[in-house]
Z-matrix of the N, CA and C atoms (Angstrom, degrees):
N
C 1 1.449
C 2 1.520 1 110.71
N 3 1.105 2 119.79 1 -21.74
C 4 1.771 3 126.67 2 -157.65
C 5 2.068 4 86.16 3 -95.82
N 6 1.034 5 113.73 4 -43.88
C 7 1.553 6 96.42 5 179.33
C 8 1.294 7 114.86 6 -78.65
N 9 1.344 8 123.13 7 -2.49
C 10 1.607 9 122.42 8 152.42
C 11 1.517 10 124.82 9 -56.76
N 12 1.474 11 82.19 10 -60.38
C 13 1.631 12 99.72 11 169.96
C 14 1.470 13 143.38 12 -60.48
N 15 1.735 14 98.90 13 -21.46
C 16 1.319 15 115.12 14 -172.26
C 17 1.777 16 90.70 15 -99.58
N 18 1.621 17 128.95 16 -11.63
C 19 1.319 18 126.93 17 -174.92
C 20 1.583 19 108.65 18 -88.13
N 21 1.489 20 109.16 19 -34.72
C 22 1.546 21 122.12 20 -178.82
C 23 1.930 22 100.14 21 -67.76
N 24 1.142 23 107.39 22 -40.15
C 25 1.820 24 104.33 23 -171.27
C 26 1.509 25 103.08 24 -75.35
N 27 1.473 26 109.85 25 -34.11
C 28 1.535 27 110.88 26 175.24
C 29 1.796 28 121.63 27 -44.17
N 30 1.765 29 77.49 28 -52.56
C 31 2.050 30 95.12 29 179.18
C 32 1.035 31 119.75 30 -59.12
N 33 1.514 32 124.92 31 -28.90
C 34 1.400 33 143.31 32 -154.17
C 35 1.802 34 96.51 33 -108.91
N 36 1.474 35 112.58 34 -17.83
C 37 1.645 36 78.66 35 173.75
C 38 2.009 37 89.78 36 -128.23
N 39 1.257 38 110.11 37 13.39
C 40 1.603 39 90.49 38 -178.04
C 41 2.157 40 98.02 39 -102.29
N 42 0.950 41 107.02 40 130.03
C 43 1.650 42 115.47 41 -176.14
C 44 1.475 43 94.67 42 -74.09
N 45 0.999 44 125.49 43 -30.62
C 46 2.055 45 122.56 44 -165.85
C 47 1.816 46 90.15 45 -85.16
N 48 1.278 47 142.26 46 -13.11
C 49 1.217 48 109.20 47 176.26
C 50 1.432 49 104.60 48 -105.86
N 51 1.294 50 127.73 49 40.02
C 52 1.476 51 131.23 50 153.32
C 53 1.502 52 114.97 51 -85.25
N 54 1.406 53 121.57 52 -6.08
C 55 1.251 54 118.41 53 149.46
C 56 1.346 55 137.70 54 -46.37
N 57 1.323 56 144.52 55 168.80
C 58 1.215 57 128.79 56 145.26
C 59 1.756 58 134.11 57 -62.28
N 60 1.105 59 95.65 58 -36.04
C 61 1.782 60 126.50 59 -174.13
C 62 1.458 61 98.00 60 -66.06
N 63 1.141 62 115.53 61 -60.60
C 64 1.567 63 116.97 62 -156.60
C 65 1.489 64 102.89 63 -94.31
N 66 1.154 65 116.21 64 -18.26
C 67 1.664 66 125.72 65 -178.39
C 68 1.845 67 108.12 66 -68.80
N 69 1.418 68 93.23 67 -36.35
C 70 1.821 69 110.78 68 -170.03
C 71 1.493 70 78.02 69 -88.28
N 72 1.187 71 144.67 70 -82.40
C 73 1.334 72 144.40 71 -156.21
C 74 1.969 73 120.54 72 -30.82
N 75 1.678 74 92.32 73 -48.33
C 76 1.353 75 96.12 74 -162.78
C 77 1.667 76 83.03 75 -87.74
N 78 1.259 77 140.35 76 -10.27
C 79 1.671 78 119.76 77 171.59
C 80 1.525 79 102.90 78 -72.62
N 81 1.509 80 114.47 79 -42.99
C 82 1.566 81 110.47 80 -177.53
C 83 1.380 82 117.44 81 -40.31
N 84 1.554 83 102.07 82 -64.84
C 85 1.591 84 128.11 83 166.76
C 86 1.784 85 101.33 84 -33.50
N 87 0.946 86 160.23 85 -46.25
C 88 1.901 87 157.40 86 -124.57
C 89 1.312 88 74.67 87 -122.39
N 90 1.455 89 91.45 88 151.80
C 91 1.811 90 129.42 89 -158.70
C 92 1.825 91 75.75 90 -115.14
N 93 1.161 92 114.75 91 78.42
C 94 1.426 93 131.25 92 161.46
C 95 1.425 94 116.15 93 -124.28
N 96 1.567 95 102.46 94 143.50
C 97 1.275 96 86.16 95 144.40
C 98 1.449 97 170.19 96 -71.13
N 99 1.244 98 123.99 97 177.00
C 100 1.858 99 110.31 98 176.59
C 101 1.219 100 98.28 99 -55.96
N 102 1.180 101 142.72 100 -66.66
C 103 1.619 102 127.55 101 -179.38
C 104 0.864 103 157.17 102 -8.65
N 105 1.750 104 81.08 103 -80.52
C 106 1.299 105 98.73 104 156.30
C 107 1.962 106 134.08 105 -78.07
N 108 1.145 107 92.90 106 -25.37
C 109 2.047 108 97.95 107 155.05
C 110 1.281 109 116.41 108 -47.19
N 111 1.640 110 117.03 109 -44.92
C 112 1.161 111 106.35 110 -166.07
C 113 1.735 112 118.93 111 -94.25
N 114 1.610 113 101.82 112 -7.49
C 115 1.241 114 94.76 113 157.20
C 116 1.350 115 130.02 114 -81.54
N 117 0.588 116 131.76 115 2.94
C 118 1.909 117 158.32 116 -159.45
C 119 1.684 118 84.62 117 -132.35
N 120 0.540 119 154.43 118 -171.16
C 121 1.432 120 149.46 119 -111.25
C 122 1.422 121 113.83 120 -42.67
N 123 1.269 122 136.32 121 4.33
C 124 1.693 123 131.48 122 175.61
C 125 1.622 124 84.86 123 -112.99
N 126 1.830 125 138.12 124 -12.70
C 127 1.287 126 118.35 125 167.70
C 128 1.142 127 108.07 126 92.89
N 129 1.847 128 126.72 127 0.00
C 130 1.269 129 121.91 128 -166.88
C 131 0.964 130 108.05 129 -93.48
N 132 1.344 131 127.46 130 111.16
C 133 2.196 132 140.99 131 179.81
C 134 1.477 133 91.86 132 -75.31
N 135 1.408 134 148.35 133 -48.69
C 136 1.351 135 138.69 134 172.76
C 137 1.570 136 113.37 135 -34.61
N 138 1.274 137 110.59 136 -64.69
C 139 1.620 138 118.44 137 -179.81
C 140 1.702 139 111.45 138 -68.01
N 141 1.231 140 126.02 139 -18.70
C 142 1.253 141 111.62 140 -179.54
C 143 1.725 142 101.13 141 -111.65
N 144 1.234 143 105.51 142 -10.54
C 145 1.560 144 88.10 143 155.64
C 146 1.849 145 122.76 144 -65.65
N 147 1.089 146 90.58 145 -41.91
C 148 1.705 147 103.97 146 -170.92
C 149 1.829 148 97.73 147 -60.96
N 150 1.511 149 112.82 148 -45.91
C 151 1.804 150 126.54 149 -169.91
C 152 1.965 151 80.75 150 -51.87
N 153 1.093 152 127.95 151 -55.01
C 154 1.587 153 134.42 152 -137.86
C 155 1.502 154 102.54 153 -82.11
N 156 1.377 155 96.35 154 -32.73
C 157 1.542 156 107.43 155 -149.16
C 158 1.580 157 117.64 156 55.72
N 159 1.087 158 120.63 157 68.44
C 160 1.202 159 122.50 158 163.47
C 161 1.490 160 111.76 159 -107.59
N 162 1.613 161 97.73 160 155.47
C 163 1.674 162 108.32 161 -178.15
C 164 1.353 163 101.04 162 -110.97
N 165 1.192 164 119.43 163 105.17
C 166 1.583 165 130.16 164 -167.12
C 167 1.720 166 99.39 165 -80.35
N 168 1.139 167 136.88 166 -50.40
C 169 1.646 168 119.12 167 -161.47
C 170 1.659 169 78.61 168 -84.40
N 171 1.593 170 87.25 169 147.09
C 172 1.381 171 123.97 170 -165.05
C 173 1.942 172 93.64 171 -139.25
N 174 1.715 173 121.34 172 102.94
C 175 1.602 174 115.75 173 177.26
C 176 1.303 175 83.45 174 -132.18
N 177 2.126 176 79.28 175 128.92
C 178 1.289 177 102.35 176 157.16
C 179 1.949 178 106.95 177 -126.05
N 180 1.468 179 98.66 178 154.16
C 181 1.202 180 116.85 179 -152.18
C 182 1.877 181 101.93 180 -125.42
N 183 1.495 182 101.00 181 122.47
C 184 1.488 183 80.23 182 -175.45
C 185 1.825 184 106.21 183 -140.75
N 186 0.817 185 126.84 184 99.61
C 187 1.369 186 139.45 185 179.28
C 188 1.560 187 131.51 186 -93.15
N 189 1.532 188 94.76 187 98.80
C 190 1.543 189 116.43 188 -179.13
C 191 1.448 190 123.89 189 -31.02
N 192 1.190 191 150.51 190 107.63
C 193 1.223 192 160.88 191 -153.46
C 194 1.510 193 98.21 192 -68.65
N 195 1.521 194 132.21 193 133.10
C 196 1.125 195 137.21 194 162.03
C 197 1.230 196 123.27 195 -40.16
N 198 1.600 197 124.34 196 125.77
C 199 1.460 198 126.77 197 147.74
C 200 1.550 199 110.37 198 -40.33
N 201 1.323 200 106.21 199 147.40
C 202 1.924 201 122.97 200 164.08
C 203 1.351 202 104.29 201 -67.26
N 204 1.308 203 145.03 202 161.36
C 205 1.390 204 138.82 203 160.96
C 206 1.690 205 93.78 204 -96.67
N 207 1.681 206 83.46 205 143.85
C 208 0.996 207 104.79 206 -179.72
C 209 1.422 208 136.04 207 -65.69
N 210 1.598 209 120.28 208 -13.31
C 211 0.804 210 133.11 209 131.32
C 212 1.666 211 142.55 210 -31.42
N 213 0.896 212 104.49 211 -67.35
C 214 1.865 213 123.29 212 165.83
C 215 1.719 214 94.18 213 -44.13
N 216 1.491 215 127.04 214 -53.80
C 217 1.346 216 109.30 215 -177.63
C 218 1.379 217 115.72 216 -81.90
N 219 1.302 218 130.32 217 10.58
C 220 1.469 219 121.64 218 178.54
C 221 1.392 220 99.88 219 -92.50
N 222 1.454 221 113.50 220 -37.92
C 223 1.434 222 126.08 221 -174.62
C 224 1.318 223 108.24 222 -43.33
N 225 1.338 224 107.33 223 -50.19
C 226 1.854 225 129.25 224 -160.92
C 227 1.591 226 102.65 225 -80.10
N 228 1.646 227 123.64 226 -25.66
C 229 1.258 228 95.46 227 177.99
C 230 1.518 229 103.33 228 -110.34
N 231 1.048 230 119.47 229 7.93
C 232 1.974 231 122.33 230 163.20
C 233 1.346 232 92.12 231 -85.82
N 234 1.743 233 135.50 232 -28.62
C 235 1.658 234 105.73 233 -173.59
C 236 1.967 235 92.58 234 -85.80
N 237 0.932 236 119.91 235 6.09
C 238 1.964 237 123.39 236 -160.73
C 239 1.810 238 84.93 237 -97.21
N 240 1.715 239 111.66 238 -53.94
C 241 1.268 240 100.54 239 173.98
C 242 1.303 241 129.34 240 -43.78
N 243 1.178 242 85.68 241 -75.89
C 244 1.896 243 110.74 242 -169.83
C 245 2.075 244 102.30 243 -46.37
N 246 1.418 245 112.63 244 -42.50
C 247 1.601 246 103.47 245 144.38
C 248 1.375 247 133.00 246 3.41
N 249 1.517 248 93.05 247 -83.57
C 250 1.403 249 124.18 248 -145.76
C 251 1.443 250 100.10 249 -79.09
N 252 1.562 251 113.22 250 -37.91
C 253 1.457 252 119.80 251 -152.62
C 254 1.594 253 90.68 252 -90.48
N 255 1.636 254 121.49 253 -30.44
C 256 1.661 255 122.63 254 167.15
C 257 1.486 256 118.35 255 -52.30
N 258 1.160 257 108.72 256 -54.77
C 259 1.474 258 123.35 257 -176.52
C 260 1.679 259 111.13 258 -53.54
N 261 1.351 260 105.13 259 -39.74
C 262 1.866 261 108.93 260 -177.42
C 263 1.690 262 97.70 261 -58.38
């Protein structure tokens, strides 16, 4: 798995294997398998997802926390009043 990984960071930071030539070359070159070579050079992300086993959808879910009713805070500052005006 690690010479997959170490071949994908290669592609992603070397500019000369955006060629065709050197793109096919440096997969020849990787201690990969037939498989996986040939998904990587036919370009197919279907077949090398399946080679990887990766789980591609990634959901994230994010749900805004409720307002207070506005009520509940009127309550709280008529019981904060009525307090203040007991206590004098």
């Amino acid at each position: 798995m690690s010479n997959i990984i170490q071949l994908l960071e290669r592609m992603g930071q070397d500019a000369s294997l955006q060629t065709e030539t050197n793109f096919e070359q440096a997969i020849a070159e990787s201690a990969l398998t037939e498989s996986l070579k040939q998904a990587l050079i036919n370009k197919d992300d279907i077949s090398l997802k399946r080679e990887l086993d990766v789980c591609p959808d990634v959901v994230c879910i994010l749900i805004p926390a409720e307002d207070e009713d506005e009520e509940t805070d009127d309550k709280k500052e008529k019981d904060e009043n009525n307090e203040s005006t007991t206590i004098k």
